[in-house]
MOPAC internal coordinates of N, CA, C and O (Angstrom, degrees):
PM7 1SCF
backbone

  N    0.0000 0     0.00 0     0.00 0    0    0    0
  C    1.4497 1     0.00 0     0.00 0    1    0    0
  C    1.5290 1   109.79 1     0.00 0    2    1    0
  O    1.2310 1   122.33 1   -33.54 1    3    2    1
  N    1.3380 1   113.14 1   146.46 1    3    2    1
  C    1.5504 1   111.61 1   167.38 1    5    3    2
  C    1.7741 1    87.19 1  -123.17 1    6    5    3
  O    1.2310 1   135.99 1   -31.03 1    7    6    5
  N    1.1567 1    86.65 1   148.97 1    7    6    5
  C    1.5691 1   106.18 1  -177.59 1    9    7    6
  C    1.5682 1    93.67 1    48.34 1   10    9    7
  O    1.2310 1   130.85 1    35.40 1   11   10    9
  N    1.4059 1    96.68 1  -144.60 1   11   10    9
  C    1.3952 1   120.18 1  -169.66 1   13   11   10
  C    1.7271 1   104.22 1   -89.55 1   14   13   11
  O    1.2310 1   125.87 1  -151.20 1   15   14   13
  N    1.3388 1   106.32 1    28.80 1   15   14   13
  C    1.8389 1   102.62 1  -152.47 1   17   15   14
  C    1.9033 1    82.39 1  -118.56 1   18   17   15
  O    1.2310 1   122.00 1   -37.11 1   19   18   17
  N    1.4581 1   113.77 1   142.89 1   19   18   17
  C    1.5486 1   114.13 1   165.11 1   21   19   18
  C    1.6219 1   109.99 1   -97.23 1   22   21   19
  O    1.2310 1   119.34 1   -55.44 1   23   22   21
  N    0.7686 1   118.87 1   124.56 1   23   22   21
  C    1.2633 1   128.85 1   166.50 1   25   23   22
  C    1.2898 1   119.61 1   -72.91 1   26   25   23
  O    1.2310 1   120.85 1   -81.68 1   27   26   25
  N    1.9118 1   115.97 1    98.32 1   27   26   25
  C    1.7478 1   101.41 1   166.73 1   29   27   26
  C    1.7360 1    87.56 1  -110.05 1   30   29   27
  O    1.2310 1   141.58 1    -4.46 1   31   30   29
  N    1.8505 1    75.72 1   175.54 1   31   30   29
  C    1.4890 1   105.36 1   169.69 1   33   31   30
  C    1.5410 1   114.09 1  -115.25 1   34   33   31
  O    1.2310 1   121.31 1   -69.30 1   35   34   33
  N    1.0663 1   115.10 1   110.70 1   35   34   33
  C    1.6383 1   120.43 1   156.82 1   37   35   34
  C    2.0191 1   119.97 1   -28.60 1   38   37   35
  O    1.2310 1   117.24 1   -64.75 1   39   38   37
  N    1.2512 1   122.86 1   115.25 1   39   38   37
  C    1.3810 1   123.25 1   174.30 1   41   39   38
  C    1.3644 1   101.90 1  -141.20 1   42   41   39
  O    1.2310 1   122.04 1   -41.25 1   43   42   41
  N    1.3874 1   113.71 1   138.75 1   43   42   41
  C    1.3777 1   138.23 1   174.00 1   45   43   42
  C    1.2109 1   125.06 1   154.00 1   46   45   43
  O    1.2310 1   125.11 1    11.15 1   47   46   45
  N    1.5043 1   107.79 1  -168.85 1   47   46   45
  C    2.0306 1   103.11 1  -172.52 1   49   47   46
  C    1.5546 1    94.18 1   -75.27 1   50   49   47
  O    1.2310 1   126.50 1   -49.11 1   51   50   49
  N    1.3267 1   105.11 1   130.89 1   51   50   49
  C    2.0144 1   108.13 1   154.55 1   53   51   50
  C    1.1988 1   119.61 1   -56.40 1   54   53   51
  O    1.2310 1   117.40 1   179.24 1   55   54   53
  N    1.6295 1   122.55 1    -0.76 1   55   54   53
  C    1.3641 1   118.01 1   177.32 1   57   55   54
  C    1.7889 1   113.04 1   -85.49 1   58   57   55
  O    1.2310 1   134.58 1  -157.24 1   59   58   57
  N    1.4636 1    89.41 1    22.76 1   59   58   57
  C    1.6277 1    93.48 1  -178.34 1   61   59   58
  C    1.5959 1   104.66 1  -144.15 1   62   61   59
  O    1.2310 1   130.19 1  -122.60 1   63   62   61
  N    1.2880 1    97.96 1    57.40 1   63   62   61
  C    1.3573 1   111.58 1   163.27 1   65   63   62
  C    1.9104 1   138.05 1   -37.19 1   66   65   63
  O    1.2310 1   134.96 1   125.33 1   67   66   65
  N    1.3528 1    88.66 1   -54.67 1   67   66   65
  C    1.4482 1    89.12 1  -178.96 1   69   67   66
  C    1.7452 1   111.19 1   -77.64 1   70   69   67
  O    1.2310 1   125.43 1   171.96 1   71   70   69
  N    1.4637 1   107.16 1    -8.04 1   71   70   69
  C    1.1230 1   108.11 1  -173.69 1   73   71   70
  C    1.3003 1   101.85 1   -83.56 1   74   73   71
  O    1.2310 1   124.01 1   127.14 1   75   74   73
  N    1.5781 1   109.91 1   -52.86 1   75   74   73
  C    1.5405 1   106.27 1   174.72 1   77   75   74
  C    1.9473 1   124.23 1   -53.78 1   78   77   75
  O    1.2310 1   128.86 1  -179.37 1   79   78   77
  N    1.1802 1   100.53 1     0.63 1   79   78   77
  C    1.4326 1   110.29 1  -175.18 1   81   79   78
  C    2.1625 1   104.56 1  -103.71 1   82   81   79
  O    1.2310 1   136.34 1   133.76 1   83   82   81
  N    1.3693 1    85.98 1   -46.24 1   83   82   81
  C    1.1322 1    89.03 1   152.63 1   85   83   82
  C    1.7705 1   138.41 1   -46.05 1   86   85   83
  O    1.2310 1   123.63 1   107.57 1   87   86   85
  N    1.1308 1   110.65 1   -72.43 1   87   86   85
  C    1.6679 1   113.81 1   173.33 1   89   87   86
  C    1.2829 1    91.02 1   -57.57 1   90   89   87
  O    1.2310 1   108.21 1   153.80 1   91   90   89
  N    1.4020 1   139.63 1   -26.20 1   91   90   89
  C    1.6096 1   103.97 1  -161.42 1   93   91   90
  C    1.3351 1   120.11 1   -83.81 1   94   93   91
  O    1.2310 1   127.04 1   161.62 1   95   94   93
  N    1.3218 1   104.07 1   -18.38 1   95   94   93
  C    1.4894 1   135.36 1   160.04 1   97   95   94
  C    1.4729 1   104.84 1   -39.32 1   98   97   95
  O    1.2310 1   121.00 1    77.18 1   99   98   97
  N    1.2741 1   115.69 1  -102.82 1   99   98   97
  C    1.3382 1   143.62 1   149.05 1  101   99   98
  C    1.8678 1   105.99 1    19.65 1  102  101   99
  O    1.2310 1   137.14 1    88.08 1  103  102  101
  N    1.5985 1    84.40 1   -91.92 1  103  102  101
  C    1.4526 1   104.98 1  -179.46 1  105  103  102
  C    2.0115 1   117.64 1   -43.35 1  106  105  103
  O    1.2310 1   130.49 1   139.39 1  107  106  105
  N    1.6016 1    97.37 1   -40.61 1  107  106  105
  C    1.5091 1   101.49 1  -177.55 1  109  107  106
  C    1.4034 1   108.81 1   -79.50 1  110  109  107
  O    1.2310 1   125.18 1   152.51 1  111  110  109
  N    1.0790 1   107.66 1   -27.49 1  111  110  109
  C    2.0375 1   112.27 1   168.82 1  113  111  110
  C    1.7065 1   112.45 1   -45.86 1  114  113  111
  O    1.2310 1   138.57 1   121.13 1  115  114  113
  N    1.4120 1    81.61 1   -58.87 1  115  114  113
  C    1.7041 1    99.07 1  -145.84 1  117  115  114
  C    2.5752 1    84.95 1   -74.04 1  118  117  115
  O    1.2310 1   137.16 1  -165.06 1  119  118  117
  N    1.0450 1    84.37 1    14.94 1  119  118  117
  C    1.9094 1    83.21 1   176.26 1  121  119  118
  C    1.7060 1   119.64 1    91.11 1  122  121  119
  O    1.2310 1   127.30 1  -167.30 1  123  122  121
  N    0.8580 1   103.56 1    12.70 1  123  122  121
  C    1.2685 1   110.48 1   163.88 1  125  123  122
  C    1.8667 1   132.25 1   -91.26 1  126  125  123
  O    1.2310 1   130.78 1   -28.24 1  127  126  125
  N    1.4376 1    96.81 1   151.76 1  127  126  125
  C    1.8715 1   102.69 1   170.79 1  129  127  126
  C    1.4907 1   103.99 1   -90.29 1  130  129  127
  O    1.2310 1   120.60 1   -38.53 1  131  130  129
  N    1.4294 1   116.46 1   141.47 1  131  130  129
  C    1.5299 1   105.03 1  -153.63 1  133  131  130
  C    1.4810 1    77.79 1  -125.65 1  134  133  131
  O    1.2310 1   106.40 1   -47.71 1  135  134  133
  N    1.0806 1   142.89 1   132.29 1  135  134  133
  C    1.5328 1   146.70 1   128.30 1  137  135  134
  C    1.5828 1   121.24 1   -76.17 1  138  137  135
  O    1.2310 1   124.35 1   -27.10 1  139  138  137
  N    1.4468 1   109.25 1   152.90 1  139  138  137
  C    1.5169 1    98.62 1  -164.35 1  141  139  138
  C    1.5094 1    89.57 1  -167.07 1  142  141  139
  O    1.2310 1   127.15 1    -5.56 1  143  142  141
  N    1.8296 1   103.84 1   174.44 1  143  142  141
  C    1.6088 1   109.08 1  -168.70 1  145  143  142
  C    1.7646 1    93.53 1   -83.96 1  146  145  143
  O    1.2310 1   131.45 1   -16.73 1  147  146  145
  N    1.3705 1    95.50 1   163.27 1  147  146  145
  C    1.6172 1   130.22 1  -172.10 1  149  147  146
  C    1.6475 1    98.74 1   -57.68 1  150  149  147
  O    1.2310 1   137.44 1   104.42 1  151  150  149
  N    1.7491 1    83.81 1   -75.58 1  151  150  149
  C    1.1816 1   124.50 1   167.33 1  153  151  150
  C    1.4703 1   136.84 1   -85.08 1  154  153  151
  O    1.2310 1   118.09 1   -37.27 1  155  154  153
  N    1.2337 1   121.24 1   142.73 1  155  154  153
  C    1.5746 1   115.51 1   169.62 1  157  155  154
  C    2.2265 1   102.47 1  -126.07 1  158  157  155
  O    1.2310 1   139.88 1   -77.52 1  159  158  157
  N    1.1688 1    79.04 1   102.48 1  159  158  157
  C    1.9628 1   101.65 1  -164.88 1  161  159  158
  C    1.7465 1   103.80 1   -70.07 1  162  161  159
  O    1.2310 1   126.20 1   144.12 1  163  162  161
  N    1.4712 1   105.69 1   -35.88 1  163  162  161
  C    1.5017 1   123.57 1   177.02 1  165  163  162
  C    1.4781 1   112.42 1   -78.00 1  166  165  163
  O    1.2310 1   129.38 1   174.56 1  167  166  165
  N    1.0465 1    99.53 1    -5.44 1  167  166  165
  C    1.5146 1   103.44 1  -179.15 1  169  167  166
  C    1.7010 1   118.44 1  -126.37 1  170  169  167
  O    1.2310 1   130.50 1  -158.06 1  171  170  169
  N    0.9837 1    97.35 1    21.94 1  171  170  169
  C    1.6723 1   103.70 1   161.07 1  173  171  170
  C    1.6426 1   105.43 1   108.07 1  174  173  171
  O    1.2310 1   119.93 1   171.03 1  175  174  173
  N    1.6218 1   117.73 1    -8.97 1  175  174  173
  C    1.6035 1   126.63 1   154.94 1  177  175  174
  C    1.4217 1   118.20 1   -38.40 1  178  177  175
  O    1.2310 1   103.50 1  -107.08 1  179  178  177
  N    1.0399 1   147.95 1    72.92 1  179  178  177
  C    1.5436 1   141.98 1  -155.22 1  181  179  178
  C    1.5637 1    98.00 1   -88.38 1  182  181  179
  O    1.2310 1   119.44 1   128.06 1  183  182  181
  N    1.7272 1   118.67 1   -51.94 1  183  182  181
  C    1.0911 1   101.42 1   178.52 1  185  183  182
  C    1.2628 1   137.56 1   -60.88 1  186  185  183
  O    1.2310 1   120.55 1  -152.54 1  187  186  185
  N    1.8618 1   116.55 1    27.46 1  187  186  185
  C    1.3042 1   120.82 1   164.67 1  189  187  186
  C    1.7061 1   108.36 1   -78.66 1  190  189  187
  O    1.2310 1   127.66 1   153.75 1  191  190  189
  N    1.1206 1   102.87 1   -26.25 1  191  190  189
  C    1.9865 1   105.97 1  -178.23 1  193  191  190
  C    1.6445 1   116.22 1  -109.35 1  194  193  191
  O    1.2310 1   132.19 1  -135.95 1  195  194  193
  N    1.1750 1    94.07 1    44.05 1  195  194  193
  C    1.7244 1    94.88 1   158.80 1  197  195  194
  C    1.8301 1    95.84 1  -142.18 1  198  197  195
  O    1.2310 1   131.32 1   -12.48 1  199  198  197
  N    1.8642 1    95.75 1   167.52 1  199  198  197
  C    1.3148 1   107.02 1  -177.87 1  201  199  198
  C    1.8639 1   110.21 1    42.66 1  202  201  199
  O    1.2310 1   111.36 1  -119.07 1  203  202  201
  N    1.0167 1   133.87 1    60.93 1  203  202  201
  C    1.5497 1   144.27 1   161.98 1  205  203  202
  C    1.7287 1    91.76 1    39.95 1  206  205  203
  O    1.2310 1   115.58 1  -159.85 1  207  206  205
  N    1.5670 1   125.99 1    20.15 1  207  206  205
  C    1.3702 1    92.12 1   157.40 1  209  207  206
  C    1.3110 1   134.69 1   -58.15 1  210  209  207
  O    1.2310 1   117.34 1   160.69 1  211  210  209
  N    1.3748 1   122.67 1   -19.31 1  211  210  209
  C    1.9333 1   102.61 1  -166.67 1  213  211  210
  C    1.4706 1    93.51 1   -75.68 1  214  213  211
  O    1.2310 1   102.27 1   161.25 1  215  214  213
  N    1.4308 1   150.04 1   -18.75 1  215  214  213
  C    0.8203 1   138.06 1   177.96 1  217  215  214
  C    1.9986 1   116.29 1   -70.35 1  218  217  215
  O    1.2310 1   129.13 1   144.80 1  219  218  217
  N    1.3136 1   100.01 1   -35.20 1  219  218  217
  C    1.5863 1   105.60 1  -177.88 1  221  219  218
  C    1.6553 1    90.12 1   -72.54 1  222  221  219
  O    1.2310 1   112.94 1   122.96 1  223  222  221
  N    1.6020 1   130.94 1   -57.04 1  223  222  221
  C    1.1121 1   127.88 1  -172.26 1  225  223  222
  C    1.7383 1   124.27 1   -47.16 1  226  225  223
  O    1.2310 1   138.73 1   136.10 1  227  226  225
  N    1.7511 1    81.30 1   -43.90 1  227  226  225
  C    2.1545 1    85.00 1   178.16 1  229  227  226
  C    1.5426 1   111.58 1   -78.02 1  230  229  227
  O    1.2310 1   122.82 1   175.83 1  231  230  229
  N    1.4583 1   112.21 1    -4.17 1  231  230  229
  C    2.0031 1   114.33 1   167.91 1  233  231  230
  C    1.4969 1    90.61 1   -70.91 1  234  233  231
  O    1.2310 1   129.02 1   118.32 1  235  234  233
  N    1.0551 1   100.23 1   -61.68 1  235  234  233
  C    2.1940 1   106.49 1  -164.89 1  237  235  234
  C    1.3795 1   109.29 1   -33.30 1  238  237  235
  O    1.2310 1   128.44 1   113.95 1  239  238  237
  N    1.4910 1   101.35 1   -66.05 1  239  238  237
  C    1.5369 1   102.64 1   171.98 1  241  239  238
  C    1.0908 1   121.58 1   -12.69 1  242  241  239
  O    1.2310 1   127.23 1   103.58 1  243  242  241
  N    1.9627 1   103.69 1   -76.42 1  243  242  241
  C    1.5940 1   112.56 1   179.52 1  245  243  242
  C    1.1962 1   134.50 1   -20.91 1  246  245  243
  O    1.2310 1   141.14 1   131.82 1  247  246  245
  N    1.3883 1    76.58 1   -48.18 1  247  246  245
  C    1.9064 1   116.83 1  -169.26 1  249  247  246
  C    1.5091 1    88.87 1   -47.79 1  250  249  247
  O    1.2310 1   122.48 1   110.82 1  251  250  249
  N    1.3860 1   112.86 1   -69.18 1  251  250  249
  C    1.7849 1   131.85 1  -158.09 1  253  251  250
  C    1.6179 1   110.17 1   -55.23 1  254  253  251
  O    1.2310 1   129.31 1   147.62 1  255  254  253
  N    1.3151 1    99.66 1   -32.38 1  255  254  253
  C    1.6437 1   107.67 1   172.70 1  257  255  254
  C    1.2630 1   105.55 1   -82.54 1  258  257  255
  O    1.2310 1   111.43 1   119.02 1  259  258  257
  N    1.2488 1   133.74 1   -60.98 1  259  258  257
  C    1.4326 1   111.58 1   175.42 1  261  259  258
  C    1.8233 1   129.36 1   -52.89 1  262  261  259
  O    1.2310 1   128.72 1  -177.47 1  263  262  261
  N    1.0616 1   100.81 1     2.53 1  263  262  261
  C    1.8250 1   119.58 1   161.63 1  265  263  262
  C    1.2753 1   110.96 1   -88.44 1  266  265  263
  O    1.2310 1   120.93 1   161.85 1  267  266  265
  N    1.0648 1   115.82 1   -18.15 1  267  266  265
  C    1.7700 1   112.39 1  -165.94 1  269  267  266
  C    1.4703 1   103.07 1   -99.37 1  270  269  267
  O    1.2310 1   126.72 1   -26.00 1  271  270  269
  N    1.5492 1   104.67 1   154.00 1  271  270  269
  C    1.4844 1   120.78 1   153.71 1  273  271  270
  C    1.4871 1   115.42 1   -70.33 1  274  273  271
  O    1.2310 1   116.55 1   164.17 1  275  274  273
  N    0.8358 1   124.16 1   -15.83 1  275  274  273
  C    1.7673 1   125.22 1  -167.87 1  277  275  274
  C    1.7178 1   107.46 1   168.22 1  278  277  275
  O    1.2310 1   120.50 1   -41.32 1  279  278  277
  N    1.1995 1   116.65 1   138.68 1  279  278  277
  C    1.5894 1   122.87 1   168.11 1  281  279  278
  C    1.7649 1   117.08 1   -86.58 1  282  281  279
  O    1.2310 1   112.72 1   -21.53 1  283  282  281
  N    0.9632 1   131.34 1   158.47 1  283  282  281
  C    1.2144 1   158.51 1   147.46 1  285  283  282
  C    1.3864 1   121.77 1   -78.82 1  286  285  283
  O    1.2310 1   122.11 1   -71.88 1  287  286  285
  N    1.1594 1   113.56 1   108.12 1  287  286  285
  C    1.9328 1    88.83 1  -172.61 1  289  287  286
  C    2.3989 1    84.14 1  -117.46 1  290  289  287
  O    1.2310 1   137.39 1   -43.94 1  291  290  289
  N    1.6568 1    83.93 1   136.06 1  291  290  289
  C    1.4070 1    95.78 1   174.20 1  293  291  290
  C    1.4007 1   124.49 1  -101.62 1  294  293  291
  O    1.2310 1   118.50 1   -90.90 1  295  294  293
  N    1.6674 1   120.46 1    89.10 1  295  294  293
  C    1.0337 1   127.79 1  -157.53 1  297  295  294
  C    1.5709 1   127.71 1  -123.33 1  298  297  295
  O    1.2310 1   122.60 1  -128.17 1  299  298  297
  N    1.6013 1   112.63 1    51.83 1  299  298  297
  C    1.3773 1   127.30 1   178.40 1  301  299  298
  C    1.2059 1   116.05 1    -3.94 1  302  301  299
  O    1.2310 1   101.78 1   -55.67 1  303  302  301
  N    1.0339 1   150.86 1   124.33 1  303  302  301
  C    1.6379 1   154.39 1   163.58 1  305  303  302
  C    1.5363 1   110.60 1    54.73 1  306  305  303
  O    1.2310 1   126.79 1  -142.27 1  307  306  305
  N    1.6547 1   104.54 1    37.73 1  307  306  305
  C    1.5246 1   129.51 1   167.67 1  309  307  306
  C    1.8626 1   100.62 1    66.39 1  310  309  307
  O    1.2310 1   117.45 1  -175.19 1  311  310  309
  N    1.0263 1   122.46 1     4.81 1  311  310  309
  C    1.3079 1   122.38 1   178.94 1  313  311  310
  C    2.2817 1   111.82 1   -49.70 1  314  313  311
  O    1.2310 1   130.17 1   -57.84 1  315  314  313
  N    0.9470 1    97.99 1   122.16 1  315  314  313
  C    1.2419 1    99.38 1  -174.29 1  317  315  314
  C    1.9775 1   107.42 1  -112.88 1  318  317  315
  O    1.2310 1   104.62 1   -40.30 1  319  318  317
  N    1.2002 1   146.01 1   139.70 1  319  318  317
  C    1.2002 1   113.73 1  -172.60 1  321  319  318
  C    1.9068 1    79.55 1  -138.25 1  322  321  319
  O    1.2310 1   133.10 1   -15.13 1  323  322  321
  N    1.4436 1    92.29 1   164.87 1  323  322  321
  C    1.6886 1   109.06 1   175.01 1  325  323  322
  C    1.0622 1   122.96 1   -16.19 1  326  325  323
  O    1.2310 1   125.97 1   112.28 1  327  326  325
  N    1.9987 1   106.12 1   -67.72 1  327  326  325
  C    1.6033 1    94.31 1  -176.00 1  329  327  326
  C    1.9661 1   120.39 1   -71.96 1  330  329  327
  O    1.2310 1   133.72 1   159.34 1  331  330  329
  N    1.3423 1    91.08 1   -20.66 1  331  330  329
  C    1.6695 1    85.45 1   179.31 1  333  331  330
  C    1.4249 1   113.26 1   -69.43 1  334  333  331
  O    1.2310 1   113.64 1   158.83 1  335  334  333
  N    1.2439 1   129.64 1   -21.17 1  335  334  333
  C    1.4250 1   130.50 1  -170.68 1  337  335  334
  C    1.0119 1    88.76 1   -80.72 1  338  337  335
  O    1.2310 1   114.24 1   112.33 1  339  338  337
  N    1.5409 1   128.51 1   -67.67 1  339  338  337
  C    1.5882 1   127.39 1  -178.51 1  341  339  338
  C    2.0854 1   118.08 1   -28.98 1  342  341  339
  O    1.2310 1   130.62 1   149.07 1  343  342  341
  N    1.8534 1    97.11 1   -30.93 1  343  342  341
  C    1.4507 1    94.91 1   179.82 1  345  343  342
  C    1.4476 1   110.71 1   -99.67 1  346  345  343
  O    1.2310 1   116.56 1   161.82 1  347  346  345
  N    1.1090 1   124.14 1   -18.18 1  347  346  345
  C    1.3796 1   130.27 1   146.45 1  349  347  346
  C    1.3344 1   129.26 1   -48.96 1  350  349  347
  O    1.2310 1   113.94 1   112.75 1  351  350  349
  N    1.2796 1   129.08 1   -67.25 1  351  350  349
  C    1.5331 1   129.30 1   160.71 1  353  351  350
  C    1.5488 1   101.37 1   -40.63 1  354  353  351
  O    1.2310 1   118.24 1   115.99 1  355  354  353
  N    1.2577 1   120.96 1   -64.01 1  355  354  353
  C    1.6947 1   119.03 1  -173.19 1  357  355  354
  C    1.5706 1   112.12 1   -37.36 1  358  357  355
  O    1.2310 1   124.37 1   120.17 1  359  358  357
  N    1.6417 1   109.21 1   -59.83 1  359  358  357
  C    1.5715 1   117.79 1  -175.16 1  361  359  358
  C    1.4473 1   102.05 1   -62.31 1  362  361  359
  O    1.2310 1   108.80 1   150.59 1  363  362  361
  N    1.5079 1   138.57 1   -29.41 1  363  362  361
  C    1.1722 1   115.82 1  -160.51 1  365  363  362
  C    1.8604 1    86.10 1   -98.68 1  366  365  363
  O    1.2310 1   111.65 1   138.99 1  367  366  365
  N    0.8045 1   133.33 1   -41.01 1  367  366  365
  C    1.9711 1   120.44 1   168.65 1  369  367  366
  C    1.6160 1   108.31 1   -41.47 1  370  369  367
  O    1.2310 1   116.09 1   142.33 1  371  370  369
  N    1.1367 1   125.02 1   -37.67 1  371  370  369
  C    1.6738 1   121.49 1  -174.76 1  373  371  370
  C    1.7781 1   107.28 1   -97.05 1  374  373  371
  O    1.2310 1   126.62 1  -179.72 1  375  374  373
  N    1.3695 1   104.87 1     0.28 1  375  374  373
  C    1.4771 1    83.19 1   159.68 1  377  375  374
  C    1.6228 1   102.15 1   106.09 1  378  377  375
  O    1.2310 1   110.74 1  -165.96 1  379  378  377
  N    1.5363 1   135.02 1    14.04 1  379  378  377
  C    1.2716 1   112.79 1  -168.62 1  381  379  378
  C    1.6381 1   112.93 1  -122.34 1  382  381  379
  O    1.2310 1   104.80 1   -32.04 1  383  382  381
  N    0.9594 1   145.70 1   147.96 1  383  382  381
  C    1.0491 1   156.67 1   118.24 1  385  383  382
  C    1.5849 1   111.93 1    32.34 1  386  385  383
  O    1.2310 1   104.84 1   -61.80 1  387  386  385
  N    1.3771 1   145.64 1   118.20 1  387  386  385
  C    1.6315 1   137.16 1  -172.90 1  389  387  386
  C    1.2657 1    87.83 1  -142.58 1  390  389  387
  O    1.2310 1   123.84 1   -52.82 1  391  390  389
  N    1.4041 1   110.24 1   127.18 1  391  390  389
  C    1.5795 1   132.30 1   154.55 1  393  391  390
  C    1.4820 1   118.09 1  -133.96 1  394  393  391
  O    1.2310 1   126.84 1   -12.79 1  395  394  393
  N    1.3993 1   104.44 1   167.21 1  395  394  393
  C    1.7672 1   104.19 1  -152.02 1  397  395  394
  C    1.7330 1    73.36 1  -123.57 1  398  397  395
  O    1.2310 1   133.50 1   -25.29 1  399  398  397
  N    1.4833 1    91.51 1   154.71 1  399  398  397
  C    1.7795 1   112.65 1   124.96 1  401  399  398
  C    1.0671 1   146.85 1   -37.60 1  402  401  399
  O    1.2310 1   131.19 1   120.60 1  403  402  401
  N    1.1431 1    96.01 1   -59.40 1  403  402  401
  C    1.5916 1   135.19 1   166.32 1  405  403  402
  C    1.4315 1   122.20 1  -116.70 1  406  405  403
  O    1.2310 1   120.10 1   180.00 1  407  406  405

């Protein structure tokens, strides 16, 4: 927490954009510091797949969860895919907080 504010981080597929725009909404209303992706690569972001960014981008992430009090994972019809599990397993080894969408 900084101040009185919780800090989550946004995790899930970028192919769910409005959703991720959604909670961030949501989440920053209801008093929260919202962290979230750069990019959304699934959603028409291309410059996530040139020059080995998704790899510099999916470190950042990490990065963003280890800032957080707890993640949010945004997962429409509970759909979970590789890299989010990968940031899920990660957040729950360092200790944080996991809430769904769904």
């Amino acid at each position: 927490m900084i101040g009185k504010y919780k800090i989550i981080t946004l995790c899930g597929s970028t192919k769910f954009k409005n959703e991720y725009l959604e909670a961030q909404k949501r989440l920053t209303l209801e008093g929260n510091i919202v962290i979230s992706v750069g990019l959304f690569g699934h959603s028409g972001d291309n410059e996530v797949y040139t020059e080995n960014k998704k790899e510099m981008l999916d470190d950042m992430h990490l990065r963003k969860i280890d800032l957080a009090d707890e993640i949010f994972v945004v997962n429409p019809g509970g759909y979970i895919g590789e890299s989010t599990k990968r940031e899920i397993d990660y957040a729950a080894k360092t200790g944080k907080i996991i809430k769904y969408l769904v």
